[in-house]
C-alpha positions as CSV (number, residue, x, y, z in Angstrom):
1,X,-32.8,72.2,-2.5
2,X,-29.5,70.5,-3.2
3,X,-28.2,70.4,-6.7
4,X,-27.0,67.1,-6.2
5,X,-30.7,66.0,-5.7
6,X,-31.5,67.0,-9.2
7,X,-28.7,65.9,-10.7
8,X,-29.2,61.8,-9.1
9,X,-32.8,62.3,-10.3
10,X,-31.7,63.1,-13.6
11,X,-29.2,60.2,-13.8
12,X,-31.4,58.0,-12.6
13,X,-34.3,58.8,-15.1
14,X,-31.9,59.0,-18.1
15,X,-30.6,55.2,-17.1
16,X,-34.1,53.8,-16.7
17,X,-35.3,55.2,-20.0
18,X,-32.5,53.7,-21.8
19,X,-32.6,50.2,-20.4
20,X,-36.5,50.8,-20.9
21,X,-36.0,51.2,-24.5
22,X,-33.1,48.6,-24.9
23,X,-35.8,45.9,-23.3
24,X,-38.6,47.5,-25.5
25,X,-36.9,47.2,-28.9
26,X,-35.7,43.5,-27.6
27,X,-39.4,42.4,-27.3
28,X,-39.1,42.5,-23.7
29,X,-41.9,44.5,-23.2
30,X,-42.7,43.0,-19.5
31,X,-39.0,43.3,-18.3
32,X,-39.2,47.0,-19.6
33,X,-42.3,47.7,-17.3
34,X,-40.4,46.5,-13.9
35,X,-37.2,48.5,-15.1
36,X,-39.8,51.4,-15.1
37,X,-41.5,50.5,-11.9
38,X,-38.1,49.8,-10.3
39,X,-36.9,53.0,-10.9
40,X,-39.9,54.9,-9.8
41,X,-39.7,53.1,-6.7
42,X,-36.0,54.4,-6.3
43,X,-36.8,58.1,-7.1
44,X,-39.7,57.7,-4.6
45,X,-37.2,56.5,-2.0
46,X,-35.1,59.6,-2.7
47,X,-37.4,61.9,-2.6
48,X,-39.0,60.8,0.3
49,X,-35.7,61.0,2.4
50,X,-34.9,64.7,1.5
51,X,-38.8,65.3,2.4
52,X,-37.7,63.4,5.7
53,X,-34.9,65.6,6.5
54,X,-36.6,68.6,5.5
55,X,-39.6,68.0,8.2
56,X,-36.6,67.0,10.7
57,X,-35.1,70.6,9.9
58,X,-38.6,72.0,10.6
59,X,-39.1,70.2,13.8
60,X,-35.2,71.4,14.9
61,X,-35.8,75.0,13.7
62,X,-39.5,75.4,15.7
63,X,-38.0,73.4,18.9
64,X,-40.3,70.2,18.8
């Protein structure tokens, strides 16, 4: 596992918590829920491309 992987995930969570606060404390309780959702979507999209290359790797490794 790449380091690099942790530290995007990291980044990504600490920028979504503060904008979910900011919106929270604002009264924008609504706009705070996409901001979550949004940003779950995009570590799901991450994560789901390094699980992509990993089966690739698999497949290259046992000659399928």
């Amino acid at each position: 596992m790449d380091i690099e992987l942790v530290f995007k995930l990291a980044a990504l969570g600490i920028i979504v918590s503060v904008l979910n606060i900011l919106l929270s404390r604002s009264g924008r309780e609504e706009q705070a829920l996409m901001v979550t959702i949004a940003g779950l979507v995009a570590a799901l999209f991450i994560v789901v491309r390094e699980i992509s290359e990993l089966f690739s790797l698999i497949r290259r490794l046992f000659g399928f």
